[in-house]
VOPA-917430 format. One record per residue (C-alpha): residue number from 1; residue in three letters; x negated, y negated, z negated. Coordinates in steps of 0.25 Angstrom, whole numbers, m for minus. Each point is the difference from the previous one (the first is absolute). Layout:
{atom NUM, ALA, {X, Y, Z}}
...
This chain:
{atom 1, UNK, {92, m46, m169}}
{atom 2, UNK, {1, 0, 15}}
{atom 3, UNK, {m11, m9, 6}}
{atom 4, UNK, {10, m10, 5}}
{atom 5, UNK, {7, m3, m14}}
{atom 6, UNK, {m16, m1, m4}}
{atom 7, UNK, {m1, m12, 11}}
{atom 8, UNK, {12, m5, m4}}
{atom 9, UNK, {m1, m2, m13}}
{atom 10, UNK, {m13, m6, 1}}
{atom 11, UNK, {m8, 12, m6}}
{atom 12, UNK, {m8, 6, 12}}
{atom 13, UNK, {m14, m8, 3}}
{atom 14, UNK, {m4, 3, 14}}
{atom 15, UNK, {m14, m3, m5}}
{atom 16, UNK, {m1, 11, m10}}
{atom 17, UNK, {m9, 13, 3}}
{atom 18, UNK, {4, 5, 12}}
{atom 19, UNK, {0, 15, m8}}
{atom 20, UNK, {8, m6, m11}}
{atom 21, UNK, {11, m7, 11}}
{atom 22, UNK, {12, 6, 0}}
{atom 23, UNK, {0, 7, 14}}
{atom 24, UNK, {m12, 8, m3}}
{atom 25, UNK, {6, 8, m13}}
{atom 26, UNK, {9, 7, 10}}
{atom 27, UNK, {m1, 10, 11}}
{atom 28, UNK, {1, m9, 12}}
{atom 29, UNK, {12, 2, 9}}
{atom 30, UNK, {1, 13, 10}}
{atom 31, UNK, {13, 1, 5}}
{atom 32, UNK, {8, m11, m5}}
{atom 33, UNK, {m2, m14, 2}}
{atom 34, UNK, {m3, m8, m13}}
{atom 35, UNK, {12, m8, m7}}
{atom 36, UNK, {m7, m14, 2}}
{atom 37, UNK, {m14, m6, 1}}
{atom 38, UNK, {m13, 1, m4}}
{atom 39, UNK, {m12, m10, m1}}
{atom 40, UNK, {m9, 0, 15}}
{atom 41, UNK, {m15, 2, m8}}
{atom 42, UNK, {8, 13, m8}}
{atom 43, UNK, {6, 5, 12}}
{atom 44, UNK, {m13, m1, 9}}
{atom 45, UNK, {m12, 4, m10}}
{atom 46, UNK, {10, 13, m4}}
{atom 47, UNK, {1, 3, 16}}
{atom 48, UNK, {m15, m3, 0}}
{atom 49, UNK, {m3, 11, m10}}
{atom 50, UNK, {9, 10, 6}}
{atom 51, UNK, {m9, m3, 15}}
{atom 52, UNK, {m11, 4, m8}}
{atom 53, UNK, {4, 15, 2}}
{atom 54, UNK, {m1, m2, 14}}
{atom 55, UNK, {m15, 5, 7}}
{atom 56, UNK, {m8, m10, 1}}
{atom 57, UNK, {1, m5, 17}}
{atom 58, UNK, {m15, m3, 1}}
{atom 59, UNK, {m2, 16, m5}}
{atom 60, UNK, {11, 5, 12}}
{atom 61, UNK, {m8, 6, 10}}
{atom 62, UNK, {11, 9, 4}}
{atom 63, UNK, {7, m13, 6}}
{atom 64, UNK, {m4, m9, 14}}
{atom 65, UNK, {8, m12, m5}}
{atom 66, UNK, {m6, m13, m3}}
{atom 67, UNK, {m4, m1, m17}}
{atom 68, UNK, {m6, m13, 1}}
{atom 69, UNK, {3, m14, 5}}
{atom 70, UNK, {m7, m13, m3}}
{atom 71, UNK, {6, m10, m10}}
{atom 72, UNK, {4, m8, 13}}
{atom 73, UNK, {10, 11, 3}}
{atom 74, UNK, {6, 0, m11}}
{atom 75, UNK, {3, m13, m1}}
{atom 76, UNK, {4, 0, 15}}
{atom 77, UNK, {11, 12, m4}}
{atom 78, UNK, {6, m8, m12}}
{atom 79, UNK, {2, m12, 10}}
{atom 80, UNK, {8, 9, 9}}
{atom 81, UNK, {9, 8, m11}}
{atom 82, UNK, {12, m7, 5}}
{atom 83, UNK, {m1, 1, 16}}
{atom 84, UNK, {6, 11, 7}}
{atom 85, UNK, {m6, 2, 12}}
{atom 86, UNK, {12, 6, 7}}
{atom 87, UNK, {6, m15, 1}}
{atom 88, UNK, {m10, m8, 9}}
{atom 89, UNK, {9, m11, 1}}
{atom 90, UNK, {m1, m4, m13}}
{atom 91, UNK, {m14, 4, m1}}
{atom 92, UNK, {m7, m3, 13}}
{atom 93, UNK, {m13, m1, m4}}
{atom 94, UNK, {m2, 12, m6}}
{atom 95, UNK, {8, 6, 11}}
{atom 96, UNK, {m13, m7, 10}}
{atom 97, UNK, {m9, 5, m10}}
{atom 98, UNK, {5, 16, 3}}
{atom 99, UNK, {m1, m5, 15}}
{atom 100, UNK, {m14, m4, 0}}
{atom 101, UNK, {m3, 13, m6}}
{atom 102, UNK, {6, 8, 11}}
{atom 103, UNK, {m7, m7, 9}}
{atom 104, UNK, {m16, 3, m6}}
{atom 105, UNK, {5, 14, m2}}
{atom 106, UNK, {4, m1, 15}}
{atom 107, UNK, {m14, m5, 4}}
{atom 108, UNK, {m8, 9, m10}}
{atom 109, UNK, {7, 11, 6}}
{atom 110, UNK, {m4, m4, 15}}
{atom 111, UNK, {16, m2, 3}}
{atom 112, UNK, {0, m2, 16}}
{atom 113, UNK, {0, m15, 4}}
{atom 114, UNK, {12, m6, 9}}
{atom 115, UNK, {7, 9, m8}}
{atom 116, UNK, {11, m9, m3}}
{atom 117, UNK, {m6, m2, m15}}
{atom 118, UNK, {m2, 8, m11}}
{atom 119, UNK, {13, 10, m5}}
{atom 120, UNK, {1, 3, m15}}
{atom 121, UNK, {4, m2, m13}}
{atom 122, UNK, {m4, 2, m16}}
{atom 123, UNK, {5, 13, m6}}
{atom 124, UNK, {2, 2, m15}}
{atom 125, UNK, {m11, 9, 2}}
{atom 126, UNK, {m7, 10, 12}}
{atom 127, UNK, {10, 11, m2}}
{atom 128, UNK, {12, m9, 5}}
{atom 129, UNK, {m9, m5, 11}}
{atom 130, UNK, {m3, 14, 4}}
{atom 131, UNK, {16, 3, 0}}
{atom 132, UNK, {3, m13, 9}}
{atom 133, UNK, {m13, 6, 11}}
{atom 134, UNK, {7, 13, m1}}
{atom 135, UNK, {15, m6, 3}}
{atom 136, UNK, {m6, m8, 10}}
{atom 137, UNK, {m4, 11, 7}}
{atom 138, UNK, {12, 7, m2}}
{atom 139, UNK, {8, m9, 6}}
{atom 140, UNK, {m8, m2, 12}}
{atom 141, UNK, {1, 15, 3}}
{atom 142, UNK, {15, 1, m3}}
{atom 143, UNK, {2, m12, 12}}
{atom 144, UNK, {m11, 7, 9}}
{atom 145, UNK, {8, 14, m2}}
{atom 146, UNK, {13, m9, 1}}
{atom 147, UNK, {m4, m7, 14}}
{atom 148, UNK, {m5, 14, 5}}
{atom 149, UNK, {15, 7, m3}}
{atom 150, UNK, {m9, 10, m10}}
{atom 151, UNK, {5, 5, m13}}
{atom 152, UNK, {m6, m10, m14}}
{atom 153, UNK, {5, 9, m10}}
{atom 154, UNK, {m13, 7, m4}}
{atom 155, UNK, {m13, m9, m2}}
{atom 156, UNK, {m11, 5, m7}}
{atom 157, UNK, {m12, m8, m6}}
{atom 158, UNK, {m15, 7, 4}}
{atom 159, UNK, {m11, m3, m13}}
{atom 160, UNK, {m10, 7, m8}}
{atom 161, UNK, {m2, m1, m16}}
{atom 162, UNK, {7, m12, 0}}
{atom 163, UNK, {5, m9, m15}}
{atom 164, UNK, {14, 4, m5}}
{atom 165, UNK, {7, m14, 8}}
{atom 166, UNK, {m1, 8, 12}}
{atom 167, UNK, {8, 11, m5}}
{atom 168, UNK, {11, m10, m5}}
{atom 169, UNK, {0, m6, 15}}
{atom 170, UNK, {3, 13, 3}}
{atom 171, UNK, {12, 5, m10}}
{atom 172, UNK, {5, m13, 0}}
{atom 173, UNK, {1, m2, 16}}
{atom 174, UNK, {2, 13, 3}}
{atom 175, UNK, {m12, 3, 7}}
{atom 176, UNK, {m8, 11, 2}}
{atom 177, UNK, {m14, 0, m7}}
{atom 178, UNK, {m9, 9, 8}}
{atom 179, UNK, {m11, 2, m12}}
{atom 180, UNK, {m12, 4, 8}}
{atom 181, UNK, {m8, 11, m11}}
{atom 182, UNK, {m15, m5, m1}}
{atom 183, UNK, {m11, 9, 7}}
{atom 184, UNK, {m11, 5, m10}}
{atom 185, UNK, {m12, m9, 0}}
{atom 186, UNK, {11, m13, 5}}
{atom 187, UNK, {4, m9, m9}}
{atom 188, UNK, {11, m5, 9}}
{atom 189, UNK, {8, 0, 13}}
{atom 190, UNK, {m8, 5, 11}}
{atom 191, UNK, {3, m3, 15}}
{atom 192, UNK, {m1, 11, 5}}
{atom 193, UNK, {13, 5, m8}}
{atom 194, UNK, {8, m8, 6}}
{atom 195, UNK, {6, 8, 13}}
{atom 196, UNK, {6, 9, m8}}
{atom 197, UNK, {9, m9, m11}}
{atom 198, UNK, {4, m11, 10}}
{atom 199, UNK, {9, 1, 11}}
{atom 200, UNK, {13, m9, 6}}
{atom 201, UNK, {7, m1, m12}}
{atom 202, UNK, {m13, m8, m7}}
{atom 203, UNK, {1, m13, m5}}
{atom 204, UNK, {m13, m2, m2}}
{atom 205, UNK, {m14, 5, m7}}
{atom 206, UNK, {m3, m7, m12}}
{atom 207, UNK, {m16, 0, m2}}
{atom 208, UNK, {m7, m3, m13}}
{atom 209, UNK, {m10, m11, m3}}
{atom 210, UNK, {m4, 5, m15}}
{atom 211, UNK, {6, 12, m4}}
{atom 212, UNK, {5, 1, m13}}
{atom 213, UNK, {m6, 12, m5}}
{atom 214, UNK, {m14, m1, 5}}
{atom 215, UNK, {m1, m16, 5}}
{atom 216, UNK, {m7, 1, 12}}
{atom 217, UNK, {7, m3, 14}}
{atom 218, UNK, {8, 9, 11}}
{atom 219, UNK, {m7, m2, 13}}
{atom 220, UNK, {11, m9, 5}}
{atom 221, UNK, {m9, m1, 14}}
{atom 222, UNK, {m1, 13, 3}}
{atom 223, UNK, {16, 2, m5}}
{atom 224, UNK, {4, m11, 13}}
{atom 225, UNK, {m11, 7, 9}}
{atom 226, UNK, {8, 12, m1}}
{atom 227, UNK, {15, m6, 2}}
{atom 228, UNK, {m5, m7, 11}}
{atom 229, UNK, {m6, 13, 6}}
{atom 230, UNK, {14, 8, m6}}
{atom 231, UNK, {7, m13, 10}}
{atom 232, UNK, {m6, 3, 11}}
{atom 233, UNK, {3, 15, 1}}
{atom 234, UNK, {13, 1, m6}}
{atom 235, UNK, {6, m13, 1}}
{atom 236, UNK, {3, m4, m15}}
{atom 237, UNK, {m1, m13, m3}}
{atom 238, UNK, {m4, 1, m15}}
{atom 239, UNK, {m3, m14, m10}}
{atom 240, UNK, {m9, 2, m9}}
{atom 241, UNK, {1, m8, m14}}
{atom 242, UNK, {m13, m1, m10}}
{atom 243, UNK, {3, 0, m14}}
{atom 244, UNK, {m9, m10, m4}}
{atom 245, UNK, {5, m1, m14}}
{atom 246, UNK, {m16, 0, m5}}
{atom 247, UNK, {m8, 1, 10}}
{atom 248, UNK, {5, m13, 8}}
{atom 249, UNK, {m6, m9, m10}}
{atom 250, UNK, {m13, 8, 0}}
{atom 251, UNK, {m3, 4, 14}}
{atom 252, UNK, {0, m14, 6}}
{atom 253, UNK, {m11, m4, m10}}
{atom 254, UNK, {m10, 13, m2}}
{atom 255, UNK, {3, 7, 12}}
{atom 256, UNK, {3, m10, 14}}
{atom 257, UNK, {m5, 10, 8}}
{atom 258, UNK, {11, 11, m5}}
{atom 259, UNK, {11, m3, 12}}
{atom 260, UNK, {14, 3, m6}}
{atom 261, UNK, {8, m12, 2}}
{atom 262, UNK, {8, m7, 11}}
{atom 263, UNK, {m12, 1, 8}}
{atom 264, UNK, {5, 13, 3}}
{atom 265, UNK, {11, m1, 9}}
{atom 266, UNK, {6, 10, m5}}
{atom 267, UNK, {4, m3, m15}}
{atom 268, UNK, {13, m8, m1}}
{atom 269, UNK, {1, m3, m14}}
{atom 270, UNK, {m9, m2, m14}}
{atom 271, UNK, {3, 0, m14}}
{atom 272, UNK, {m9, m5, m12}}
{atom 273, UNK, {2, m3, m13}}
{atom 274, UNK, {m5, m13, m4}}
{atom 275, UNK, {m1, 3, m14}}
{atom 276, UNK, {m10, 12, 2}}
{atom 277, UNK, {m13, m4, 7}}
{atom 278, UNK, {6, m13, 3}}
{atom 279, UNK, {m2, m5, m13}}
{atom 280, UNK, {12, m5, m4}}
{atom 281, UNK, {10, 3, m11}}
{atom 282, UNK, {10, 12, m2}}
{atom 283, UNK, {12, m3, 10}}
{atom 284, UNK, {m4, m3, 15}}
{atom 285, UNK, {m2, 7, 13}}
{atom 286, UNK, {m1, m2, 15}}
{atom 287, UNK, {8, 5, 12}}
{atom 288, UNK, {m8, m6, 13}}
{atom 289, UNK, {5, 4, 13}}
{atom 290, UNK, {m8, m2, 14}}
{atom 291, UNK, {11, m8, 6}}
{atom 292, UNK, {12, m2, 2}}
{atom 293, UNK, {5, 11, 8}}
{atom 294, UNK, {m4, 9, m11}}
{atom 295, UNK, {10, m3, m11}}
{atom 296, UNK, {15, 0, 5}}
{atom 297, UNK, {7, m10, m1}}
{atom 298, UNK, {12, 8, m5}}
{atom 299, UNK, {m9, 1, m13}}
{atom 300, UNK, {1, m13, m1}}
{atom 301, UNK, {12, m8, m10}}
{atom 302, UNK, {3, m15, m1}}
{atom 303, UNK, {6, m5, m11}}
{atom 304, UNK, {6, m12, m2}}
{atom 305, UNK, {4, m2, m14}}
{atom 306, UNK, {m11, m7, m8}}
{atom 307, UNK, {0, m11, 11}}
{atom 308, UNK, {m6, m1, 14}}
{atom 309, UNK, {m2, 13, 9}}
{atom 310, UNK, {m10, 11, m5}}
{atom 311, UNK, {m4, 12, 6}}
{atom 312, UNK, {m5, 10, m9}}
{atom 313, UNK, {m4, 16, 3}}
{atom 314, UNK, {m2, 7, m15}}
{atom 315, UNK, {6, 12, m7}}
{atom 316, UNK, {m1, m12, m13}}
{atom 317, UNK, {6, m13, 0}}
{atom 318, UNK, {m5, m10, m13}}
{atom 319, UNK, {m12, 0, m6}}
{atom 320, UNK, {m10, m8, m4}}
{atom 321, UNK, {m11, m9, 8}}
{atom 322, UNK, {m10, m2, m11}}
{atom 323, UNK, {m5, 13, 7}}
{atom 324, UNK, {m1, m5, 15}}
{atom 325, UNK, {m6, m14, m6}}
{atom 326, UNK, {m11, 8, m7}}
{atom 327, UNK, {m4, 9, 12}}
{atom 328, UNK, {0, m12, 9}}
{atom 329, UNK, {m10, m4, m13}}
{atom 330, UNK, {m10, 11, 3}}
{atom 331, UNK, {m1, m2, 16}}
{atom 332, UNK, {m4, m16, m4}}
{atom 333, UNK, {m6, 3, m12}}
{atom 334, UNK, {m11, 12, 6}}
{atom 335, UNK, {2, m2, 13}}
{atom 336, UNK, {m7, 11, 10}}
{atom 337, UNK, {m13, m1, m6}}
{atom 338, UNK, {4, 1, m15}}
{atom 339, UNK, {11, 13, 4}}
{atom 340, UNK, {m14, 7, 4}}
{atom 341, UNK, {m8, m4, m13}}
{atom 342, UNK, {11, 5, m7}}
{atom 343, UNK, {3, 14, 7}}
{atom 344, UNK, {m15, 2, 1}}
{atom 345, UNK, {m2, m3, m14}}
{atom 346, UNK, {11, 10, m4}}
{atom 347, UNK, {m5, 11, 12}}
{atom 348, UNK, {m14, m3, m5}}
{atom 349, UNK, {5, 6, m14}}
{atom 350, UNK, {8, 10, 5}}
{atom 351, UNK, {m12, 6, 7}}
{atom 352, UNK, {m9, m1, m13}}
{atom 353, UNK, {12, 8, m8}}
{atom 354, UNK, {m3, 11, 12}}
{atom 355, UNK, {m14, 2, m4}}
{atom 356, UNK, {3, 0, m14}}
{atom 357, UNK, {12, 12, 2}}
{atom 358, UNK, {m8, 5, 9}}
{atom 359, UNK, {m11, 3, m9}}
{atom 360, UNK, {6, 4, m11}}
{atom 361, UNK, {0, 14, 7}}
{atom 362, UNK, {15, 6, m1}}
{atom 363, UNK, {5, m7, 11}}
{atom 364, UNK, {1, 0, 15}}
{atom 365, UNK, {3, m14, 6}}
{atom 366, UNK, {11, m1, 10}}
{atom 367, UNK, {m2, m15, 3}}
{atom 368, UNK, {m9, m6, m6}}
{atom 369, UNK, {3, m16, 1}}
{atom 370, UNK, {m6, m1, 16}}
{atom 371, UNK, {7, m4, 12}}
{atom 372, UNK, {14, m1, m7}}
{atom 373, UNK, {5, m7, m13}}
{atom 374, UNK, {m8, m3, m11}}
{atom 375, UNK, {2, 13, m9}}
{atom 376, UNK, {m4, 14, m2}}
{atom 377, UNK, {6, 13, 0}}
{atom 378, UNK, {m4, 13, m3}}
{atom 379, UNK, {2, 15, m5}}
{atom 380, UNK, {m6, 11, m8}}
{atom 381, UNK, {m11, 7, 9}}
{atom 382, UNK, {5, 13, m8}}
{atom 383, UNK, {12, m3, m6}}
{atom 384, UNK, {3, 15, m2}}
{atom 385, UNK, {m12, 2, m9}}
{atom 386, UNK, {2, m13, m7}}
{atom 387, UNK, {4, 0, m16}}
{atom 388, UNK, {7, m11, 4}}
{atom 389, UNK, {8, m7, 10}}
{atom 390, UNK, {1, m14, 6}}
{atom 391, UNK, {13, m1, m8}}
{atom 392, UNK, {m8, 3, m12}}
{atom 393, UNK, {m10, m10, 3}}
{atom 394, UNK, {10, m12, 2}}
{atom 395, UNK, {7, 3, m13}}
{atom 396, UNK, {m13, m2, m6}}
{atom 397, UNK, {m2, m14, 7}}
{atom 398, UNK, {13, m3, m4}}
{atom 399, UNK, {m5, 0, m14}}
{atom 400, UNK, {m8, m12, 2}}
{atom 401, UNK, {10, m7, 8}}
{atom 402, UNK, {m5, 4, 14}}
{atom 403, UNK, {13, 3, 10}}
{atom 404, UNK, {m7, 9, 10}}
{atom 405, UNK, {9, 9, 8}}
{atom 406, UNK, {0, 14, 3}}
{atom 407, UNK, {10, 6, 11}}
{atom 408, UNK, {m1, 12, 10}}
{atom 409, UNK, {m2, m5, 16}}
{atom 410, UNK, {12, 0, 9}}
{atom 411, UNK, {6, 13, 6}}
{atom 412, UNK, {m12, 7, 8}}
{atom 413, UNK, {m9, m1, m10}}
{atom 414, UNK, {8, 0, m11}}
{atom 415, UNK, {m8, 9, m11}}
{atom 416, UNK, {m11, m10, 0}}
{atom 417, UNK, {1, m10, m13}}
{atom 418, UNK, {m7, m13, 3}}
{atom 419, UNK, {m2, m11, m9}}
{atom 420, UNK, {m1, m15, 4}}
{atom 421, UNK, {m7, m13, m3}}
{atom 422, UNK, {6, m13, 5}}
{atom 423, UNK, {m10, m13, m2}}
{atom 424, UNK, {8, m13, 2}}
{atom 425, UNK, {m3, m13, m1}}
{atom 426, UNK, {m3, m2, m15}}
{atom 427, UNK, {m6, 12, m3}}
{atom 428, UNK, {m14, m3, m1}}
{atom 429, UNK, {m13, 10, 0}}
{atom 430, UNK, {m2, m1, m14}}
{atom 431, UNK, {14, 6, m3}}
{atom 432, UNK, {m3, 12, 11}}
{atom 433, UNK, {m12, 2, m9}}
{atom 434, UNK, {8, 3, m13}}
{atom 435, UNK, {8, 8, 9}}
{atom 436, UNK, {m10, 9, 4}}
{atom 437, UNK, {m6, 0, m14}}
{atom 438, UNK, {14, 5, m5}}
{atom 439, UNK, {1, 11, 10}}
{atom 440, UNK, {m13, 6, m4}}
{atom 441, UNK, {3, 1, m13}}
{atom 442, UNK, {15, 4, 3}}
{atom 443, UNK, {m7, 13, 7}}
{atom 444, UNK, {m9, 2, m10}}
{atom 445, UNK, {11, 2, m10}}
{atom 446, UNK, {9, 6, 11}}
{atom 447, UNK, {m12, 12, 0}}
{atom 448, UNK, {m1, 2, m13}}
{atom 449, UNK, {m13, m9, m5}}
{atom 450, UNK, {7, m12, m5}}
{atom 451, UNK, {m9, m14, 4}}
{atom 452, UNK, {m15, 1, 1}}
{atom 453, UNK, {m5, m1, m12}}
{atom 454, UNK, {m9, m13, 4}}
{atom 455, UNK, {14, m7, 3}}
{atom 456, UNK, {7, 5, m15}}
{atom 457, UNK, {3, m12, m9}}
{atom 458, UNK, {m8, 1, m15}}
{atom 459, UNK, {5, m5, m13}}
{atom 460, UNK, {m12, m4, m9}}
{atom 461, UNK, {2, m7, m13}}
């Protein structure tokens, strides 16, 4: 009988055993839609039983997104399930609420006063905010090119080991990414490289605060020192974007002497992603720009429709504002002085998984959680003569639910495999800890030994 004629009839009970309802005898539906409804509580503990497959997010230390929130946050995003934040006429508070946060990211990032205000807006994430830096730039080298009777048809994009956003920027947009190889010893762009992969048809450098393979920071300084140097002998006039996506929610907070921001005339444009080291949930980003000279206004659309006048410059159009709400949370919530207790906190654990790995005696420590973001990376010091690889060893954390990467460098220095620990807010020194615990036992079984005999579990009667 189907589960609707039991309903009808008056011989289904919603409150029988969930694994003696009717829905749960069945395979549940993978490409076709049921024929008709089913109880909420069946549905959602059947869905909640198939999550459990999922890793487990607090074990994740592959990822740099945010894995936990406080109870408030929660309850902030269920308030907001319904408002899009795309329609601010019908939700202008929350549409103030995304201003205000454009505005303490402008003053954390030392934005120029008399600037005419702070330019930006919330992103779905740092990889569509770094998209709208590079269109920016795009667009104001295409109107110099333009102005100057110059041909616009071949722009190219200058970075080192840059995340996968900026290659999409590039196919998408049809720009050029000039890929600069990292030097042995370098972990990232150096300036010095520079004279040879920019020229007229550049559209900008993008510089790295956090790279994603070993998390510490490009030397953004050193990066504008050497365009303004490469202005004044050549004459190019080249922007210089930071990819903040990490590191700008971590730098003001444990490094304020690192200068990388708007204090540098030179950079144009920042990204960051809100839901990394800014501490809010999956789904938000920033684009901030210096002024407004800086974005085009051509980028810019109005739309009319959902009543009043909007502007709006984003490759998205709805989404949800539970995301904004909570970020806006955080920055009243911690303020300045709890970002830093929670950073240092995290780069304090970091530091202490450093002198673990490094003691353990296989490894060789790339970065070991000083100066950047709070995490590690590392390598074999011998990999050639090791009975196992890093591959190895992160099948093995696997088994007791650790997520720890392992991935070669980027092109240059391609044939070293590193692993990397990222320590987020959440992820306290008793869980590194168990880490480290687990990959000294996953090394001794990876050499042959098996566990220490002190640490094998006994049955007595």
């Amino acid at each position: 009988m189907a589960l609707h004629e039991a309903q009808d009839q008056g011989e289904y009970d919603a409150t029988v055993d969930l694994y003696a309802s009717p829905l749960s005898e069945h395979v549940l539906s993978k490409r076709r839609m049921p024929d008709d409804h089913s109880p909420p509580a069946v549905v959602y503990a059947l869905l909640h039983n198939e999550l459990l497959l999922d890793g487990n997010a607090a074990q994740n230390l592959a990822t740099f997104c945010t894995t936990w929130s406080e109870d408030e946050v929660h309850r902030l995003m269920n308030e907001c399930l319904d408002k899009n934040i795309i329609d601010k006429d019908e939700y202008p508070q929350t549409a103030e609420i995304e201003s205000r946060c454009v505005n303490i990211l402008s003053d954390l990032w030392h934005a120029p006063p008399g600037s005419g205000g702070a330019v930006g807006c919330s992103t779905t994430g740092s990889s569509e905010a770094a998209m709208l830096g590079g269109l920016a730039m795009k667009w104001r080298w295409r109107k110099r090119r333009q102005a100057a009777g110059l041909p616009a048809d071949r722009p190219n994009l200058v970075c080192g080991p840059v995340q996968i956003c900026w290659d999409k920027f590039a196919r998408y947009f049809d720009v050029e990414l000039r890929q600069v190889p990292v030097e042995d010893g370098a972990t990232g762009l150096q300036p010095h490289q520079l004279r040879e992969y920019v020229d007229e048809n550049t559209i900008g450098v993008v510089a790295i605060l956090g790279i994603t393979y070993t998390c510490d920071y490009e030397p953004v300084e050193e990066i504008a020192a050497e365009l303004d140097r490469l202005q004044a002998e050549t004459g190019l006039d080249v922007p210089l974007h930071v990819d903040g996506a990490s590191g700008a929610f971590v730098a003001p907070f444990l490094h304020p002497g690192v200068v990388w921001d708007f204090r540098l005339p030179r950079v144009v444009s920042i990204n960051a992603s809100g839901h990394k080291f800014g501490l809010a949930p999956l789904g938000v980003g920033w684009a901030v720009w210096r002024d407004q000279d800086a974005l085009p206004d051509d980028l810019v659309f109005h739309v009319d429709y959902l009543g009043g006048d909007m502007p709006t410059f984003a490759l998205n159009f709805s989404r949800p504002g539970g995301e904004i709400v909570a970020q806006y949370y955080n920055f009243l919530r911690l303020g300045r002085g709890g970002y830093r207790r929670v950073h240092q906190a995290c780069a304090d654990t970091a530091q202490y998984l450093g002198q673990e790995i490094a003691a353990m005696g296989p490894f060789t420590l790339l970065y070991d959680g000083n100066g950047g973001l709070p995490a590690v990376a590392y390598t074999l010091t011998d990999p050639a003569g090791s009975p196992w690889s890093l591959y190895d060893l992160s099948d093995q954390l696997r088994m007791r639910g650790w997520q720890v990467p392992s991935y070669p460098l980027p092109p240059g220095r391609q044939d070293t495999v590193i692993q990397r620990v990222m320590v987020r807010h959440g992820i306290g020194r008793d869980a590194v800890a168990l880490l480290a615990d687990d990959m000294r036992r996953s090394i001794a079984t990876l050499t042959g030994g098996g566990p220490a005999d002190s640490e094998r579990s006994s049955f007595h009667h």
